[in-house]
Each structure stands twice: as C-alpha cells, then as structure tokens.
LOVOMAR-152337 format. One record per atom (N, C-alpha, C): residue number from 1; residue in three letters; atom name; z, y, x. Coordinates in nm, 4 decimals, decimal comma, padded with zeros to 6 digits. Atoms other than C-alpha are relative to their C-alpha. Layout:
     i    aa   at         zz         yy         xx
   NUM   ALA   CA          Z          Y          X
...
This chain:
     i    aa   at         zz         yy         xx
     1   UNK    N    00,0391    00,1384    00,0004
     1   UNK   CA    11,1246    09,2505    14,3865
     1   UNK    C   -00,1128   -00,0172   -00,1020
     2   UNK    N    00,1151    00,0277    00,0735
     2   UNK   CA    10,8023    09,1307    14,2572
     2   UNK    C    00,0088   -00,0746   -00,1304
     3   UNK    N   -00,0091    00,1004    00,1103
     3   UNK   CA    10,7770    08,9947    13,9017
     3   UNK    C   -00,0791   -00,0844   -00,0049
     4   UNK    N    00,0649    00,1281   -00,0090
     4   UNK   CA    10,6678    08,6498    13,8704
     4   UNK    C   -00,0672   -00,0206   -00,1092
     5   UNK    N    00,0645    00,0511    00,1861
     5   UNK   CA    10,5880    08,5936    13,4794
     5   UNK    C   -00,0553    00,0905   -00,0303
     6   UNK    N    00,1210   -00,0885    00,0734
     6   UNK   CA    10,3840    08,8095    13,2782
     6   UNK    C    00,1570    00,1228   -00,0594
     7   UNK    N   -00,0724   -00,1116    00,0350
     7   UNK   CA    10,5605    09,1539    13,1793
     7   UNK    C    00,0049   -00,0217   -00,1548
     8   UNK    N   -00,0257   -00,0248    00,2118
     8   UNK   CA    10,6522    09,2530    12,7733
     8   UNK    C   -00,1094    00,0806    00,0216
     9   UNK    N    00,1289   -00,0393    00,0039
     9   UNK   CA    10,3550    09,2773    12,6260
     9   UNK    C   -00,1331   -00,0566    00,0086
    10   UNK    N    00,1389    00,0455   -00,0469
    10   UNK   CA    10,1129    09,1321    12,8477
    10   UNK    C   -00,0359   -00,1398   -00,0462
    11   UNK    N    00,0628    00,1226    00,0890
    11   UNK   CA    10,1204    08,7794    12,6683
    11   UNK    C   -00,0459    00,0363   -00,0944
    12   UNK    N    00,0556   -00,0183    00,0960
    12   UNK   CA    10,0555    08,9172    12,3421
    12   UNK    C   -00,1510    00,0346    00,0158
    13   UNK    N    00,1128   -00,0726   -00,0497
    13   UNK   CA    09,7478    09,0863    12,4833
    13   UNK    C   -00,0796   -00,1138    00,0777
    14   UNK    N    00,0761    00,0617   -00,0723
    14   UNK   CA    09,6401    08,7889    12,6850
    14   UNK    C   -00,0432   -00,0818   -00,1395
    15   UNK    N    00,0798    00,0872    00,1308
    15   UNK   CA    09,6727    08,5654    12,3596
    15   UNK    C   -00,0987    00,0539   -00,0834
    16   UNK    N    00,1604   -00,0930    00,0581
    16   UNK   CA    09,4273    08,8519    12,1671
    16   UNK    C   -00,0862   -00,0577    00,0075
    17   UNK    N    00,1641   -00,0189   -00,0448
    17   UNK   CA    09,2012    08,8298    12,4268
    17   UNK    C   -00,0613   -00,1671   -00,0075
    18   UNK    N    00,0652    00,0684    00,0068
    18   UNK   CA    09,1542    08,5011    12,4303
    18   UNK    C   -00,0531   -00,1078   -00,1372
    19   UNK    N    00,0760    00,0138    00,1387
    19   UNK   CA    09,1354    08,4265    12,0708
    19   UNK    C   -00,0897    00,0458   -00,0875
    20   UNK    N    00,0910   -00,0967    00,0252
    20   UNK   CA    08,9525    08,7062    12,0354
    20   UNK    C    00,0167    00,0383   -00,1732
    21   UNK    N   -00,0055   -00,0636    00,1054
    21   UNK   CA    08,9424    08,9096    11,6933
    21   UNK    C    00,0659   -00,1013   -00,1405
    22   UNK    N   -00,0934    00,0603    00,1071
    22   UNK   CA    09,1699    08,8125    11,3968
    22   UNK    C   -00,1051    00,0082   -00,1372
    23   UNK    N    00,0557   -00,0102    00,0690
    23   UNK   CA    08,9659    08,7128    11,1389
    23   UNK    C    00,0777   -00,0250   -00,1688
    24   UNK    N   -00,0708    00,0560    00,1290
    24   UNK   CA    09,0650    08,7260    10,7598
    24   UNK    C   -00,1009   -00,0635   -00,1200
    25   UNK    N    00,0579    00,0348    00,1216
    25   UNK   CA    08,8766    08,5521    10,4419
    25   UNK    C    00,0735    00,0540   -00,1374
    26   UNK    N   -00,0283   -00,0497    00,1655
    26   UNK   CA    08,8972    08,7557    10,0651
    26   UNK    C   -00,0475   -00,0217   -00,0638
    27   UNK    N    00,1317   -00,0416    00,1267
    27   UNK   CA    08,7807    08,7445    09,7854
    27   UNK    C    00,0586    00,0908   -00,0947
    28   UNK    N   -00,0177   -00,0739    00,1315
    28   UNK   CA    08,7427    09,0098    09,5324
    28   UNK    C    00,0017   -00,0366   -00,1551
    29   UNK    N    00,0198    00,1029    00,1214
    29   UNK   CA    08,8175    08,8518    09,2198
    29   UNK    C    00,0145    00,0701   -00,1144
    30   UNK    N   -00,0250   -00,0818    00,1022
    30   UNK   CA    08,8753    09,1613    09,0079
    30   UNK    C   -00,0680    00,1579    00,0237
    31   UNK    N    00,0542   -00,1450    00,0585
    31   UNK   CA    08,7208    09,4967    08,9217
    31   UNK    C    00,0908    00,0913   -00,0764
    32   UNK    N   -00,1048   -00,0862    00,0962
    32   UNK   CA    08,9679    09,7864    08,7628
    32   UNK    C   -00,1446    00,0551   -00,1109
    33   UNK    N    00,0948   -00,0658    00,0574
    33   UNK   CA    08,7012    09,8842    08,4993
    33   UNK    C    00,0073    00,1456   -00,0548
    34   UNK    N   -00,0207   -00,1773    00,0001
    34   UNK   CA    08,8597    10,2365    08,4392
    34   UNK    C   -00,0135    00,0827    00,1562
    35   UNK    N    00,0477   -00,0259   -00,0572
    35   UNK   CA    08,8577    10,2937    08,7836
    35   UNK    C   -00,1771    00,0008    00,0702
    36   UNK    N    00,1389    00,0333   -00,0154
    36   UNK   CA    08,4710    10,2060    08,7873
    36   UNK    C   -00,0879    00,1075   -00,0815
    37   UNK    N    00,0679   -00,1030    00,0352
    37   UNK   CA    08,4286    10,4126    08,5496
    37   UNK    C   -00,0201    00,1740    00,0397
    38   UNK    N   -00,0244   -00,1511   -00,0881
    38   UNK   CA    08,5766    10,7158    08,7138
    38   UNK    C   -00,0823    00,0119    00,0955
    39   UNK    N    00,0723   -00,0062   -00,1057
    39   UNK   CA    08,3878    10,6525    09,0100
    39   UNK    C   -00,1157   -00,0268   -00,0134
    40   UNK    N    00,1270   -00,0053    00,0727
    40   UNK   CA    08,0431    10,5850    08,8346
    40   UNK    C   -00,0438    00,1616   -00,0844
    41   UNK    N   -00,0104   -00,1260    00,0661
    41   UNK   CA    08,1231    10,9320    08,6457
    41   UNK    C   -00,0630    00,1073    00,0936
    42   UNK    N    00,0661   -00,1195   -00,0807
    42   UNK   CA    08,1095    11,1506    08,9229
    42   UNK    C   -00,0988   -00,0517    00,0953
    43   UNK    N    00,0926    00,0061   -00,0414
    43   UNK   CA    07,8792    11,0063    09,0847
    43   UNK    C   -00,1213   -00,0048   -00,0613
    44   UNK    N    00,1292   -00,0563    00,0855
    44   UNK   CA    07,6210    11,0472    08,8169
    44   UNK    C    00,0013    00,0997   -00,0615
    45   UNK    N    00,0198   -00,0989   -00,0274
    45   UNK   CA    07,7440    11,3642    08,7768
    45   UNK    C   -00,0764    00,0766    00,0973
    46   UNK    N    00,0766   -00,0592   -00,1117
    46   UNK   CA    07,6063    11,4303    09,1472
    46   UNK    C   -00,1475   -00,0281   -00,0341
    47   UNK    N    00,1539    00,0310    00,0568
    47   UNK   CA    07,2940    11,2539    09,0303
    47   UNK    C   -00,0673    00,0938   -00,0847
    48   UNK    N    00,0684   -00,0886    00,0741
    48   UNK   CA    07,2578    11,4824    08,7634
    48   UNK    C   -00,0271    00,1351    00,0477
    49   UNK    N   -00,0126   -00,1417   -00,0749
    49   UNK   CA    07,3100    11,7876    08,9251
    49   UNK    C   -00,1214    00,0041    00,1324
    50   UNK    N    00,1465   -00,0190   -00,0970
    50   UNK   CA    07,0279    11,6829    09,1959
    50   UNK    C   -00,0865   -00,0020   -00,0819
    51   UNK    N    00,1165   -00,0011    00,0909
    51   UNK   CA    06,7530    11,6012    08,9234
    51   UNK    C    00,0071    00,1983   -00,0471
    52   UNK    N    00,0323   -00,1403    00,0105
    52   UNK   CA    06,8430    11,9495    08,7773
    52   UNK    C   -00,0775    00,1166    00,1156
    53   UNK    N    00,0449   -00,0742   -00,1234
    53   UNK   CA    06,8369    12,1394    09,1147
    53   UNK    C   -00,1442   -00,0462    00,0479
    54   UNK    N    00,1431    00,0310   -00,0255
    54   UNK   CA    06,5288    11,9017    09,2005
    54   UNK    C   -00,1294    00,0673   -00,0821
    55   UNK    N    00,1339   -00,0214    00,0991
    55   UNK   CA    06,3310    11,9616    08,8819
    55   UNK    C   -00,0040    00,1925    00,0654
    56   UNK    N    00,0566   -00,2039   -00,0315
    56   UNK   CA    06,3768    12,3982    08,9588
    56   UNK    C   -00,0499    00,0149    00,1507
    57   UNK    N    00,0819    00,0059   -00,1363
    57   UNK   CA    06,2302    12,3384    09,3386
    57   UNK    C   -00,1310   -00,0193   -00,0200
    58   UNK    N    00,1460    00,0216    00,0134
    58   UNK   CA    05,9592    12,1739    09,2057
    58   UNK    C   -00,0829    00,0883   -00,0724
    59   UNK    N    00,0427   -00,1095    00,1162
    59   UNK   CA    05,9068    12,4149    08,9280
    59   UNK    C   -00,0641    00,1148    00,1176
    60   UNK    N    00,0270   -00,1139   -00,0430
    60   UNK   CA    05,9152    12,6968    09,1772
    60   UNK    C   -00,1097    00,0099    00,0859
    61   UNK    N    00,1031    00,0283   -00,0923
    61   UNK   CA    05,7033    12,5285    09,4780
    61   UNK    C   -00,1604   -00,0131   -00,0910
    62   UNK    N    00,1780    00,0397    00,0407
    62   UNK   CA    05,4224    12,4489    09,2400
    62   UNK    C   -00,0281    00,1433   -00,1041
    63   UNK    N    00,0153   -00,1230    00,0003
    63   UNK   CA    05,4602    12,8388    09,0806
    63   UNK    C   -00,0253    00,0557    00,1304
    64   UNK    N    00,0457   -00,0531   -00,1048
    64   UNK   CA    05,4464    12,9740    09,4170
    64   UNK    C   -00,1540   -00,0614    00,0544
    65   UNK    N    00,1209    00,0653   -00,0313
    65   UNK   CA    05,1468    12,7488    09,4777
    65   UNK    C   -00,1748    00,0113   -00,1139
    66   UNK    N    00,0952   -00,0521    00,1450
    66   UNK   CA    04,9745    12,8984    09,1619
    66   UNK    C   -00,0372   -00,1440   -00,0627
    67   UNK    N    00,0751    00,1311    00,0705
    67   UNK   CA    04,9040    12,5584    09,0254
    67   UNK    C    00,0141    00,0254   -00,1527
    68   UNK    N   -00,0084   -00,0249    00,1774
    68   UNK   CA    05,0567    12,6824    08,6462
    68   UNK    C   -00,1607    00,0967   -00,0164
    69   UNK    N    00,1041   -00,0698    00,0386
    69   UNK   CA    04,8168    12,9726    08,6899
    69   UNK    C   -00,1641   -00,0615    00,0150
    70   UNK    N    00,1522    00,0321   -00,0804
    70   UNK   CA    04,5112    12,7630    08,8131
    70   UNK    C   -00,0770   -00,0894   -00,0908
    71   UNK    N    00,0810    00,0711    00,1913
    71   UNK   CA    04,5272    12,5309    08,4914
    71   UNK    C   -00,0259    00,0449   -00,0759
    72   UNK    N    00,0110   -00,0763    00,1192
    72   UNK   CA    04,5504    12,7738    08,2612
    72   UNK    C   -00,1123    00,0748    00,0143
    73   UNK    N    00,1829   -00,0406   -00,0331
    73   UNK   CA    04,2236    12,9231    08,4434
    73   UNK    C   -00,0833   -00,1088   -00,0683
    74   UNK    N    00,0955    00,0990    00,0389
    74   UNK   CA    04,0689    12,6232    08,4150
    74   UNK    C   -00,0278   -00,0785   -00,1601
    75   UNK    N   -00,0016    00,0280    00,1108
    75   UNK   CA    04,2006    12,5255    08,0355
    75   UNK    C   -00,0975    00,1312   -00,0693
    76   UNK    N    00,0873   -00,0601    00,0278
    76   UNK   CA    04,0595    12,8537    07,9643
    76   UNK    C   -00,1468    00,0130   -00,0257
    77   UNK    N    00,1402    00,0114   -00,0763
    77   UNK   CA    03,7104    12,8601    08,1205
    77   UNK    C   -00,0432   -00,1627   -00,0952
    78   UNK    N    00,0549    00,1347    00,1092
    78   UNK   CA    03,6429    12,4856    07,9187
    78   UNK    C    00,0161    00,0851   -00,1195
    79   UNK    N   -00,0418   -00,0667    00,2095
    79   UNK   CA    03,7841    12,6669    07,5859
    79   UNK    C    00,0464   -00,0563   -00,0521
    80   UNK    N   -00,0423    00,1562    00,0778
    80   UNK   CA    04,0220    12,3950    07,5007
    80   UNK    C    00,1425    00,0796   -00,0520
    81   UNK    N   -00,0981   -00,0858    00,0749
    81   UNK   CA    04,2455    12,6029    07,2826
    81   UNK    C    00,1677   -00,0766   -00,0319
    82   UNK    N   -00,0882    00,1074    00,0551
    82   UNK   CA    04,4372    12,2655    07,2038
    82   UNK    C    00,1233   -00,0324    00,1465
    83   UNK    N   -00,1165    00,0379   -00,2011
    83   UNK   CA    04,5943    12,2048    07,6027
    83   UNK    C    00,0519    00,1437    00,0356
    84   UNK    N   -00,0789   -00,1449   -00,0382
    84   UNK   CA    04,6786    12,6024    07,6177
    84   UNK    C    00,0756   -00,0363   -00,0469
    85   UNK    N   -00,1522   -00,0273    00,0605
    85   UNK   CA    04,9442    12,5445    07,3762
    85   UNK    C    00,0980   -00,1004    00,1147
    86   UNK    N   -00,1256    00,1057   -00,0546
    86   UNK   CA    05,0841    12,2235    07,6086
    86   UNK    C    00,0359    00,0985    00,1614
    87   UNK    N   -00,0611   -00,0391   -00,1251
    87   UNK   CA    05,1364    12,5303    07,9124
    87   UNK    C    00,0996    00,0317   -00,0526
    88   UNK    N   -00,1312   -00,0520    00,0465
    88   UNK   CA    05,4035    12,6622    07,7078
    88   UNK    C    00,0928   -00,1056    00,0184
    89   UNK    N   -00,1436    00,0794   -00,0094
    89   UNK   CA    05,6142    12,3574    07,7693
    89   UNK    C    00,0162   -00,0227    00,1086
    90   UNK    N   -00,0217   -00,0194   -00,1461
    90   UNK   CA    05,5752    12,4081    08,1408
    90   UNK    C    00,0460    00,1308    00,0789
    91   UNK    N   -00,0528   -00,1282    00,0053
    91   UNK   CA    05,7661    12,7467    08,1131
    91   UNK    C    00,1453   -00,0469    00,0846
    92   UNK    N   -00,1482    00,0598   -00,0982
    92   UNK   CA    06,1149    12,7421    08,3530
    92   UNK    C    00,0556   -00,0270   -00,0958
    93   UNK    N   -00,1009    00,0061    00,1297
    93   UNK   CA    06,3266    12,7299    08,0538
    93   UNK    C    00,0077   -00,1207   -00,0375
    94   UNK    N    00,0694    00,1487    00,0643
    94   UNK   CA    06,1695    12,4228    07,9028
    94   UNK    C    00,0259   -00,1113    00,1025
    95   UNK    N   -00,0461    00,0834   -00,1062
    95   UNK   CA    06,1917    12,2760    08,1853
    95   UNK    C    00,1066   -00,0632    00,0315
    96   UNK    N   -00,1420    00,0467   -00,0072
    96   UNK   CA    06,5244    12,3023    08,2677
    96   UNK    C    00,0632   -00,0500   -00,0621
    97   UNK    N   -00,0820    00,0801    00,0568
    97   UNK   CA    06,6554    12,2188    07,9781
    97   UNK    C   -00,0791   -00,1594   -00,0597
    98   UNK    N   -00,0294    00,1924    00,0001
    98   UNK   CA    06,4654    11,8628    07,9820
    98   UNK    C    00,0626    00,0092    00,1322
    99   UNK    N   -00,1048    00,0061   -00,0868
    99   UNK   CA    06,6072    11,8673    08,3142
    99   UNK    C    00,1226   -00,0238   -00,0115
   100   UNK    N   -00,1422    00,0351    00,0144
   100   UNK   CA    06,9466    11,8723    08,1775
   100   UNK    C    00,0175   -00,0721   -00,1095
   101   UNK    N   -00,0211    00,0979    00,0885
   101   UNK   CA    06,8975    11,6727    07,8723
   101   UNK    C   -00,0108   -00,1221    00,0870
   102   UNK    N    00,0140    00,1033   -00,0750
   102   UNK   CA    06,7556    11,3851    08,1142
   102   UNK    C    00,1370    00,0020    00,1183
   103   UNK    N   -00,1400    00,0019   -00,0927
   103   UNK   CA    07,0559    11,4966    08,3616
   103   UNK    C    00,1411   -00,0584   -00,0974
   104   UNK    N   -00,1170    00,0004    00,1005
   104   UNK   CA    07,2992    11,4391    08,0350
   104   UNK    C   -00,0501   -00,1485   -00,0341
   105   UNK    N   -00,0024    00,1487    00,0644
   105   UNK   CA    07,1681    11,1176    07,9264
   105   UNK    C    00,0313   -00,0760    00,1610
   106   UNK    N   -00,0254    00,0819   -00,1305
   106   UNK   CA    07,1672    11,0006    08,3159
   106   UNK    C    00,1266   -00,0291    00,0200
   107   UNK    N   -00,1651    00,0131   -00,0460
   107   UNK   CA    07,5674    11,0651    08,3567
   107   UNK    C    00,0335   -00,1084   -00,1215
   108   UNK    N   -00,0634    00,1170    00,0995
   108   UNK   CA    07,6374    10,8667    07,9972
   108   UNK    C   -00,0627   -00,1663    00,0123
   109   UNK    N    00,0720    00,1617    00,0062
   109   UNK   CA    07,3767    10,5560    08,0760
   109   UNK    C    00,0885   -00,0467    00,1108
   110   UNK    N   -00,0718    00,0001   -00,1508
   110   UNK   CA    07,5318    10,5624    08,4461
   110   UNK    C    00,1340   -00,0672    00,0011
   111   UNK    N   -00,1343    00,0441   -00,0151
   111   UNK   CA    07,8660    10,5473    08,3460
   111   UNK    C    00,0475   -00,1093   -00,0828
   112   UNK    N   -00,0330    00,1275    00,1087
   112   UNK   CA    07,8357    10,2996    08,0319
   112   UNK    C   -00,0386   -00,1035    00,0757
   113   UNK    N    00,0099    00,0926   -00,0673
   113   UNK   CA    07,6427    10,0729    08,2582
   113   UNK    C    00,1035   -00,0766    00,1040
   114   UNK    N   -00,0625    00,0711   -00,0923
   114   UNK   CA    07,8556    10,0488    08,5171
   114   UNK    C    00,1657   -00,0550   -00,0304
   115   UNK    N   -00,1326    00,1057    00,0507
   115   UNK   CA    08,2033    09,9919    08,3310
   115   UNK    C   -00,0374   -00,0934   -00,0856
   116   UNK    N    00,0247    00,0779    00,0344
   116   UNK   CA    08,0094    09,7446    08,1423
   116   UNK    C   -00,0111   -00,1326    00,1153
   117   UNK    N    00,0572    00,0805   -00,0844
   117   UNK   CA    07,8846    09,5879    08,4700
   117   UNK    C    00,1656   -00,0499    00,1081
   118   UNK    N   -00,1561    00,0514   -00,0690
   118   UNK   CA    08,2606    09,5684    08,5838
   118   UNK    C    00,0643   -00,0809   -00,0465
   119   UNK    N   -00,0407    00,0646    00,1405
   119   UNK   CA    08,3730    09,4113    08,2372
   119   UNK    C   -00,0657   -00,1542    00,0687
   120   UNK    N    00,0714    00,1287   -00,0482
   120   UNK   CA    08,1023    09,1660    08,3254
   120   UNK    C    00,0029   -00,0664    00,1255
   121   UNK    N   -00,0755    00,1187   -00,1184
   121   UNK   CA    08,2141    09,0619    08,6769
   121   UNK    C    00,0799   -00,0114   -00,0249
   122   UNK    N   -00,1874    00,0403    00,0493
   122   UNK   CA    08,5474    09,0250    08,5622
   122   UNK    C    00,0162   -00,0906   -00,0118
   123   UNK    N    00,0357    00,1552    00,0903
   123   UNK   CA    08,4309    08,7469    08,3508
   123   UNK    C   -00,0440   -00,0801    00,1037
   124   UNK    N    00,0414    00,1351   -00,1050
   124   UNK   CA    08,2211    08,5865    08,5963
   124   UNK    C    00,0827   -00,0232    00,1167
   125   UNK    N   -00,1330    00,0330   -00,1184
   125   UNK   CA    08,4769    08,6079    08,8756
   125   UNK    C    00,0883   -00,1036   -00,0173
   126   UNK    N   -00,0855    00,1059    00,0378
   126   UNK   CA    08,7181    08,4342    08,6646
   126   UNK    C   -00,0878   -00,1299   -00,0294
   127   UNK    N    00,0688    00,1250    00,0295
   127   UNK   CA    08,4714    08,1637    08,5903
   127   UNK    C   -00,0344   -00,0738    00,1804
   128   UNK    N    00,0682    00,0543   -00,1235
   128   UNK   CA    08,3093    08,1165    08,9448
   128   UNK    C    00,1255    00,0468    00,1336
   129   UNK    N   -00,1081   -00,0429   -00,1426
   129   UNK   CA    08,6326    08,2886    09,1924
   129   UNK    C   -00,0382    00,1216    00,0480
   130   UNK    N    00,0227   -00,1344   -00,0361
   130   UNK   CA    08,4779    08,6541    09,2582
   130   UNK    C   -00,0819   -00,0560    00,1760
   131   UNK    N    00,0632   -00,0072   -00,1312
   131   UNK   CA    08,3175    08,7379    09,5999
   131   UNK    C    00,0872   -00,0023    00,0794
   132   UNK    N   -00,1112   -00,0103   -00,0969
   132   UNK   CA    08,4490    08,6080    09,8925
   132   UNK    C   -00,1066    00,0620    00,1306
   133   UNK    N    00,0170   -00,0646   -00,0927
   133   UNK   CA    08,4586    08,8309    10,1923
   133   UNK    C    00,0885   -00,0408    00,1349
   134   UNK    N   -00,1023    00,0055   -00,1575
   134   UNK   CA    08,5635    08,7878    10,5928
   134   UNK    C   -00,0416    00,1269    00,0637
   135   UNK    N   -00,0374   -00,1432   -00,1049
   135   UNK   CA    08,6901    09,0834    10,8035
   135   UNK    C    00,0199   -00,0360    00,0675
   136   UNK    N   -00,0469    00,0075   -00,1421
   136   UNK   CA    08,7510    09,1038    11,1308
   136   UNK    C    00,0323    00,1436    00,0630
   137   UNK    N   -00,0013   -00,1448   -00,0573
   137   UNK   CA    08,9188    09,3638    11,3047
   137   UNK    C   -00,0305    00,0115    00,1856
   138   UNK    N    00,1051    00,0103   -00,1461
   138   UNK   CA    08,6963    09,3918    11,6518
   138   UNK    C    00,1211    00,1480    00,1065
C-alpha cells in the first residue's frame, strides 16, 4: 500500500531545503594570549628559517653568476683599496650569520608583537564586544 504522508526523514530535509542553510552569528570576544604566542612562535620560526635558506640561494645564484668576482675586477681596475675591504663582508659565512642574526631577531619581534597584539584585542573587545562573525553551513 502506497504511503500517503512524507516518509522519516523526508520532512526534516524538506524543511532544510526550504530554509535553506542554517546560519549562525559570533563573535570573538577573546584571544588566549599564550596560545598566540605559541602559534606566532613557530611560525616565525618558519619565517626565519626561509630568510636563512633564502639569503644562501641568493648568495650562491649571484656566485655562480660571477657577480662577487666581477666587482672585485672592477674595484680593482679603479684602485679603490677602501671598497676591497667591504668584499670581505660578502663572504658565505658573513652572510649567513647576518642571515641568522636577522632570522633571530625576526622570531623574538614576531612573537613579542603578536602576544602583545592579543593583550591588546582583549582590551578592546571588552570595551567595543570583539568581532562579530556569521557562518553558515552550505
């Protein structure tokens, strides 16, 4: 025998469809500032770790490209005794380690900024209500 009414199930699914997507309104009204910082950490760890790896690509592409050797021709050939000494600080070594001094100050600015910058929405959240957000699940 044929069913007359709607099966289990098929109302829930009709009401869905025709309300279409359940929408919610949030707001974020808080920041964990230790978790901000954790997650500002390693990620300017990764930061640092590309500048390093970046700066020795570049180092190498513009050695392979003779450009160290092509100044030091050319500082030569003028006679400027005073700019030979500044190739010595374009040696890999030197390099790298500004590379990793600038990689070392990047992870501590990185990470003070941003649990500062969490501290500081905190505050304004509680003053103004944090960011409000709507979801929808489609």
């Amino acid at each position: 025998m044929p069913a007359t009414g709607p099966r289990e199930g098929e109302s829930s699914a009709r009401t869905a469809a025709v309300t279409g997507p359940r929408r919610v309104r949030l707001s974020l009204s808080r920041v964990d500032p230790w978790s901000t910082m954790k997650l500002a950490f390693l990620l300017s760890v990764g930061l640092g770790v590309m500048i390093v790896v970046a700066a020795a690509v570049v180092w190498f592409v513009l050695d392979a490209m003779h450009v160290f050797a092509d100044i030091q021709e050319l500082l030569v050939s003028i006679g400027s005794d005073n700019f030979l000494r500044l190739m010595d600080y374009l040696q890999f070594d030197r390099v790298m380690s500004f590379a990793t001094i600038v990689a070392v100050i990047d992870v501590l600015l990185l990470t003070a900024l941003a649990t500062i910058g969490a501290f500081l929405y905190n505050i304004v959240a509680a003053l103004v209500g944090g960011l409000h957000v709507t979801l929808t699940d489609d």
